[in-house]
C-alpha positions in Angstrom: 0.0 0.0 0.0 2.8 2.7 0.4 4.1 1.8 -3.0 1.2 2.5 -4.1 0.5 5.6 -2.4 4.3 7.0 -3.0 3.7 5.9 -7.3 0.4 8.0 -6.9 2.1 11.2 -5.1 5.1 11.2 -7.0 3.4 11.4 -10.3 0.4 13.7 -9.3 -2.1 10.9 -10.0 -4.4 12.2 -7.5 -4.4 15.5 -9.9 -5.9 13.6 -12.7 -8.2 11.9 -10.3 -9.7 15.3 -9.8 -9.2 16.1 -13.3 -11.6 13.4 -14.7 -14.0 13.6 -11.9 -13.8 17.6 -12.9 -14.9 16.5 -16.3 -17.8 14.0 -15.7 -19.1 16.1 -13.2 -19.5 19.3 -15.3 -21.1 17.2 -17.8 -23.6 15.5 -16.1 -24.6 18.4 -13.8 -23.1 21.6 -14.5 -24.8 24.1 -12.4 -24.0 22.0 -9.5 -20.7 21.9 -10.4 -20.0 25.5 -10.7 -22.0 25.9 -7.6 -19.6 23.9 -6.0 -16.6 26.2 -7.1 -18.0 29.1 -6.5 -18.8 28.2 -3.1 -18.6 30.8 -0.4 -17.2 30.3 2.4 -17.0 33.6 4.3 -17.4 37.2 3.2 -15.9 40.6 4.2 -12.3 39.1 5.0 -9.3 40.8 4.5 -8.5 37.6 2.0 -10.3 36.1 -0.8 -11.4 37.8 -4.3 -12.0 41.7 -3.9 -15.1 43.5 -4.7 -16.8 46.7 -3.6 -19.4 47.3 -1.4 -21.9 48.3 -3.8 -21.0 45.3 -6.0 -19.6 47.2 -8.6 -16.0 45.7 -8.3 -13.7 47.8 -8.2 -11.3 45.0 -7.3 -9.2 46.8 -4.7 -10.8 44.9 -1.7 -12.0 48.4 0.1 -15.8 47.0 0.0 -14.3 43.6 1.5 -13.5 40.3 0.1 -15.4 37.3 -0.6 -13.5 33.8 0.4 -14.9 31.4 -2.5 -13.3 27.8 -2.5 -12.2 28.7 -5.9 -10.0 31.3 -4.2 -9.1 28.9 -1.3 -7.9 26.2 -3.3 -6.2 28.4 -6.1 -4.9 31.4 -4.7 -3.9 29.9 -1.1 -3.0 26.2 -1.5 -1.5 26.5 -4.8 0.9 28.5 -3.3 2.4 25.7 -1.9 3.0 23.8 -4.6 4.3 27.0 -6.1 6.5 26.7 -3.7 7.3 23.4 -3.8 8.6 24.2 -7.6 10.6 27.3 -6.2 12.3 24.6 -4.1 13.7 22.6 -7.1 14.4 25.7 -9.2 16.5 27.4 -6.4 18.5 24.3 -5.5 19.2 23.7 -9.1 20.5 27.0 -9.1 22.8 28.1 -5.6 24.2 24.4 -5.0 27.5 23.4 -5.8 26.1 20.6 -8.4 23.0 22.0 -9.1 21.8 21.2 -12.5 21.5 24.6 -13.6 24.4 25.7 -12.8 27.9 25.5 -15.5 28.2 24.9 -18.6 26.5 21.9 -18.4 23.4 23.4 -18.1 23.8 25.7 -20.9 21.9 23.4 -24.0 19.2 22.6 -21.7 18.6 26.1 -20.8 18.6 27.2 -24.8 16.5 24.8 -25.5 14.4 25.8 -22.7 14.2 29.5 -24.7 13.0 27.6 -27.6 10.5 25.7 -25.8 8.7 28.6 -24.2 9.5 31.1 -27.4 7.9 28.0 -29.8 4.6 27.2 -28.1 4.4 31.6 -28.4 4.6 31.9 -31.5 2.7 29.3 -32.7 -0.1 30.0 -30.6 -0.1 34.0 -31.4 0.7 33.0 -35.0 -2.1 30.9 -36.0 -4.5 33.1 -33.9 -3.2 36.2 -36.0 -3.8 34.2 -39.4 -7.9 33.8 -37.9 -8.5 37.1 -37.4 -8.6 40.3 -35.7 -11.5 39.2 -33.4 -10.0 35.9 -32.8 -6.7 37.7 -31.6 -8.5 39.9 -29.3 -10.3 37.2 -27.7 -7.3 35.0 -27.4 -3.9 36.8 -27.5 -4.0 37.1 -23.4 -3.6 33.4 -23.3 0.1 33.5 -25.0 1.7 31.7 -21.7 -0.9 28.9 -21.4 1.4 26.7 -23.6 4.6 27.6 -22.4 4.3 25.4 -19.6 5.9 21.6 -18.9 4.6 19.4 -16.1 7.5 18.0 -14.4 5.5 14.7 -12.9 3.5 13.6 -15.9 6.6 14.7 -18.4 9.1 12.8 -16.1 6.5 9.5 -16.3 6.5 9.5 -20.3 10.1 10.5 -20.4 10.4 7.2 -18.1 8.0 4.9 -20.8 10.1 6.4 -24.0 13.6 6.5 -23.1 14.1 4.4 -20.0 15.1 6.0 -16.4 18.8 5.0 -17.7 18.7 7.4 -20.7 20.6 11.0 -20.5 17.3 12.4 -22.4 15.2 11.7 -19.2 18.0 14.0 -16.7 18.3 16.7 -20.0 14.2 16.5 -19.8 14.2 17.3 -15.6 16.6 19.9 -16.3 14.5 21.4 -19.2 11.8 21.6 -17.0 12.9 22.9 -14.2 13.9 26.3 -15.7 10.3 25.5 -17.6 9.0 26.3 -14.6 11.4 29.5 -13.3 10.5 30.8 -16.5 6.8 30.1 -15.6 6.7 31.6 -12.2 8.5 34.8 -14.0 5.6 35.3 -16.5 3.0 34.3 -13.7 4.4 37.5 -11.9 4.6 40.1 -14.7 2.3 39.9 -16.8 -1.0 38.3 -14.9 -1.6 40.2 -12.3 -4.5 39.7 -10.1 -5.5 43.4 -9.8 -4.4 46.7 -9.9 -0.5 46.8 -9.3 0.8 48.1 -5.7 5.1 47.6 -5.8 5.0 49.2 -2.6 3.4 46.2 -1.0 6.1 44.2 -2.0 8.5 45.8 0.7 6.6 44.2 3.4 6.9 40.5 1.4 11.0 41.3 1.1 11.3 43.0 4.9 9.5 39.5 6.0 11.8 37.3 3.9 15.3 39.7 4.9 13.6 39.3 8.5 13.4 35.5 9.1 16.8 34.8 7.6 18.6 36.9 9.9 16.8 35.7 13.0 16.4 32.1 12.2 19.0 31.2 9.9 22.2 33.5 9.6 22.0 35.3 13.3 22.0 31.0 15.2 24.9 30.4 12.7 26.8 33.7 13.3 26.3 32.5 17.2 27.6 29.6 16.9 30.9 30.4 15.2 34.2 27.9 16.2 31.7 26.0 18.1 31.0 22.4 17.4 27.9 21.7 19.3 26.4 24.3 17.6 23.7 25.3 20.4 22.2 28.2 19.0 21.0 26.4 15.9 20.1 23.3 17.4 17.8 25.4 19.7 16.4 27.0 16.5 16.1 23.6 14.6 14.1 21.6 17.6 12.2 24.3 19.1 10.9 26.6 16.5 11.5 24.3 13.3 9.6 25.6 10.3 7.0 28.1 12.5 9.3 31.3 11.6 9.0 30.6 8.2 5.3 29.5 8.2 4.7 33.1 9.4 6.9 35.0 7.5 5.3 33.4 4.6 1.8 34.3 5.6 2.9 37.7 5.6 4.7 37.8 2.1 1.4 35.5 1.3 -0.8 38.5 2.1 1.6 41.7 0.6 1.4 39.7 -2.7 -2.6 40.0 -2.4 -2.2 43.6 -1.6 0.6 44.2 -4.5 -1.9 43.1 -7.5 0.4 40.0 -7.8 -1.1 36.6 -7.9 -0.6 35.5 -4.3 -0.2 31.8 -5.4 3.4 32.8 -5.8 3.5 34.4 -2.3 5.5 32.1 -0.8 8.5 32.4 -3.3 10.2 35.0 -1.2 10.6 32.8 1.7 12.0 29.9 -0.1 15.3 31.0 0.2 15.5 31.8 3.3 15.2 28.4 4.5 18.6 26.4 5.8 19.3 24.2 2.2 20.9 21.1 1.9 24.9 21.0 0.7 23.6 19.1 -2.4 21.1 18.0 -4.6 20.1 14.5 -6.0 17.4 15.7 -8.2 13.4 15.8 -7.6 12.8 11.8 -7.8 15.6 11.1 -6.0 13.9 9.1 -2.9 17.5 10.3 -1.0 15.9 13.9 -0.4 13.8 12.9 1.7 16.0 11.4 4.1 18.5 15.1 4.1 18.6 16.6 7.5 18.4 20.4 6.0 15.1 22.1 7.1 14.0 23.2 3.3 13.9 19.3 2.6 12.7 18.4 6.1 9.4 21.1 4.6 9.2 19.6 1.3 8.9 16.0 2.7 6.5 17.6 5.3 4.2 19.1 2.2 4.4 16.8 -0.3 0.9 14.5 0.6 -1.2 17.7 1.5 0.2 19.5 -1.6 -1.0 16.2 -3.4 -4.6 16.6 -1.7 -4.2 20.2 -3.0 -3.6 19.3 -6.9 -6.8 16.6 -6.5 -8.3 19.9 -5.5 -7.1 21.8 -7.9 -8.0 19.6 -10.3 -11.7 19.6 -8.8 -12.1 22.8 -9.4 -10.5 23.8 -12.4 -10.7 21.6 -15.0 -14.6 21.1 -14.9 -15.3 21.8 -18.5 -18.1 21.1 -21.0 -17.3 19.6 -24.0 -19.4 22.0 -25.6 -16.9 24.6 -24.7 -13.9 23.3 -27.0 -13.7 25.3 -29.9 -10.6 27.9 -31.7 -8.9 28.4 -28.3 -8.5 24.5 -27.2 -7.4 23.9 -30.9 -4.6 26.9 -30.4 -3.2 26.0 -26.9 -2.7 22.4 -28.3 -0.7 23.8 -31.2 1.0 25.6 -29.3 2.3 22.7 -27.2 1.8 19.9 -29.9 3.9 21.8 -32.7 5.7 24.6 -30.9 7.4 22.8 -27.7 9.0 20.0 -30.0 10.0 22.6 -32.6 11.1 25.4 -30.3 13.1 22.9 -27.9 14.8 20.7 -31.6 15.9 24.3 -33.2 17.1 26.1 -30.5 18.7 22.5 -29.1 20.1 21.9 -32.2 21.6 25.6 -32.1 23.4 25.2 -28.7 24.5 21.9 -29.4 26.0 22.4 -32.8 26.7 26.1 -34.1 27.3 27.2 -30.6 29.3 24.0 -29.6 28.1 23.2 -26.4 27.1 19.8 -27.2 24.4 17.7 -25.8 24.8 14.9 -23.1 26.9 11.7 -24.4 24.6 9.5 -25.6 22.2 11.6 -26.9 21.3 12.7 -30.6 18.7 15.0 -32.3 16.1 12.6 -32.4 16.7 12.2 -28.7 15.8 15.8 -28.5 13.2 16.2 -30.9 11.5 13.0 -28.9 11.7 15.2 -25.7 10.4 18.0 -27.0 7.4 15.9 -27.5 7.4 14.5 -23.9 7.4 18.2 -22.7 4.5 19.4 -25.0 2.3 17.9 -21.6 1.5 21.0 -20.2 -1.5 20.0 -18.1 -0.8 21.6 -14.6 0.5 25.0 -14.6 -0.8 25.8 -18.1 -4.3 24.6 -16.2 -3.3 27.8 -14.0 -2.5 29.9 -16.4 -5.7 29.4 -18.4 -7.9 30.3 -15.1 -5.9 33.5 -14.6 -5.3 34.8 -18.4 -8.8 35.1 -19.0 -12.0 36.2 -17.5 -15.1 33.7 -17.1 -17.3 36.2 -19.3 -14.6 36.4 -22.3 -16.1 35.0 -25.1 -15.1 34.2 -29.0 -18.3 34.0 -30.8 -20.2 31.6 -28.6 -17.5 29.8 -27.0 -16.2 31.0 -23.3 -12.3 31.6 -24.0 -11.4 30.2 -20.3 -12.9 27.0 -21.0 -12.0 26.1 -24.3 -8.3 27.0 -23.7 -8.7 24.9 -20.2 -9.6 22.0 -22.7 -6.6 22.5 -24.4 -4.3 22.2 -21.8 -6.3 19.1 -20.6 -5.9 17.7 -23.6 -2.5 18.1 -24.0 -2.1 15.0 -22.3 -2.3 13.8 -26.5 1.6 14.7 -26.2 2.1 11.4 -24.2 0.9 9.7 -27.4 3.1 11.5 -29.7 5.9 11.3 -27.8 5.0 7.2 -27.7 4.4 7.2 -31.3 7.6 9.5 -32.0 10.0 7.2 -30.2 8.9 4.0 -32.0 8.9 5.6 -35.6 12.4 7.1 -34.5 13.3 3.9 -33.3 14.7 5.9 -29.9 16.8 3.2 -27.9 15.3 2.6 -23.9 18.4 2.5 -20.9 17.0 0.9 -18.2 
């Protein structure tokens, strides 16, 4: 039964549990669906999605806010899966052997360009080629194919290549800064409201604020001194509660700044005492490192599971009626442009610019991966909810829904990518 329950975690499978149950249910009974997400469960908070008090919405909160399980689920608990990402992305990045660090990670990061530049153009292309009214119903959507989910991409990668195959560590790596890039575009250009910078002192003073008192002021203490008291104190006794509320904090100032307060937690990431090294994401060795930004992961990783089925539940409940130019547009976008984008720009790094790719791996290595990362599913789920509003509509087809369908259905990659490594004829390492 834990096999089970760690194969089910570790590939989000509880996700596409809520996923499918999304589905069935808004198709069977719709208005009970959507009554379910838009559920409220308290009003006049100083959290939750801002109105004014005459209903008018002037989306600054002064006429209170209304707490909605939609807002629960994607606004509060996604930010810890948010963080969760940040986690991987800033290890791979300030550790000794972190992936994205060196020269070594210099073609994955290209080709990461090309598979976030690709998806882009192909998506704004083809919706310029329909239209002028099809590009103003559909252009704010240009990130929704961007995105790569690591757990789902990682699985396929697994079923192509083999876990023995340099194409399935390239793939991890690609993905990673996937989603860096992610959280950056998340934070500029979909704001939740009306920007306030200023806010954004109080999420920075809290982050400066719990690293000097919990982490850098016990180790300064403790200098030439091997039983290292002061951060044993800090370690036993306060553990992760320091950060828990300096994160609530940055949490709320990310409300308050117009910035999508899912990624509220990203300041306090750092912060946290890290590990001396990195085994990768689905190394089962993480879980057994002593450092406290490990010790949180481990902590978070089954509620944050809990939180995707939830996610799922609430997001992905789409009629099929709704599919239509949008769905057809993401899925270009991920279908055509990530395998493209991440095979030129690869290809560009590798060769012209003579960085090379890993031994053991060719083009049609690449091009294969590009296809495993065209599975956008998760965050381009996210995106979708937050590029466009419910009411936007092309013609008779609600934007936000169709374009949900599309990164739904961008689970078709795993097929390609199946298909592309038979025709291929890629070569499994197990």
């Amino acid at each position: 039964m834990h096999r089970i329950w760690n194969f089910v975690t570790t590939y989000s499978l509880l996700l596409l549990g809520g996923a499918l149950l999304a589905l069935v249910w808004a198709n069977l009974a719709p208005e009970q669906y959507r009554a379910l997400v838009d559920y409220i469960i308290a009003e006049g908070l100083p959290i939750g999605a801002a109105h004014d008090s005459a209903g008018g919405g002037t989306g600054d909160g002064t006429g209170g806010r209304t707490l909605t399980l939609h807002f629960l689920v994607n606004d509060i608990l996604m930010a810890f899966f948010f963080a969760i990402a940040a986690k991987e992305v800033w290890e791979a990045v300030i550790l000794k052997d972190g992936p994205l660090r060196g020269r070594k990670a210099a073609t994955p990061l290209i080709a990461t360009l090309g598979g976030m530049a690709g998806p882009v153009a192909v998506y704004l292309g083809l919706a310029a080629l329909l239209g002028s009214a099809t590009w103003e119903a559909v252009a704010h959507g240009w990130a929704i194919p961007t995105a790569t989910d690591i757990a789902f991409s990682y699985l396929v990668g697994v079923v192509v290549f083999g876990a023995a195959h340099p194409a399935v560590r390239f793939l991890l790596l690609l993905a990673i800064a996937d989603d860096a890039g992610g959280l950056i575009i998340l934070a500029i250009f979909y704001p939740t409201g009306a920007l306030a910078p200023a806010w954004l002192l109080l999420s920075l003073g809290a982050a400066v604020a719990v690293f000097v008192l919990a982490n850098w002021l016990p180790r300064r203490l403790d200098r030439h001194r091997q039983d290292r008291p002061h951060s044993t104190w800090t370690r036993e006794k306060l553990s992760f509660w320091p950060y828990a509320l300096a994160g609530a904090v940055s949490w709320f100032a990310f409300q308050k700044a117009g910035i999508h307060p899912a990624l509220g937690l990203l300041p306090i990431v750092p912060t946290l005492p890290h590990a001396d090294r990195d085994f990768g994401i689905f190394d089962h060795r993480e879980a057994a490192m002593p450092d406290l930004l490990n010790h949180v992961e481990h902590l978070l990783k089954a509620p944050v599971q809990i939180v995707l089925f939830l996610f799922g539940l609430t997001n992905a409940g789409v009629e099929f009626a709704s599919i239509g130019t949008p769905t057809w547009l993401v899925l270009a976008g991920l279908l055509l442009g990530k395998p493209l984008g991440i095979a030129l720009l690869g290809w560009i790094a590798a060769y012209p610019l003579r960085l090379g790719l890993p031994e053991g791996m060719g083009m049609r290595d690449l091009f294969v991966l590009g296809c495993v990362a065209a599975i956008g599913f998760t965050v381009a789920l996210f995106v979708a909810s937050v590029a466009f509003a419910p009411d936007t509509m092309l013609g008779t087809i609600p934007v936000q829904e169709a374009a949900k369908m599309g990164a739904l259905l961008s689970f078709a990659g795993s097929v390609v990518a199946v298909a592309a490594g038979l025709i291929l004829r890629i070569e499994k390492r197990h």
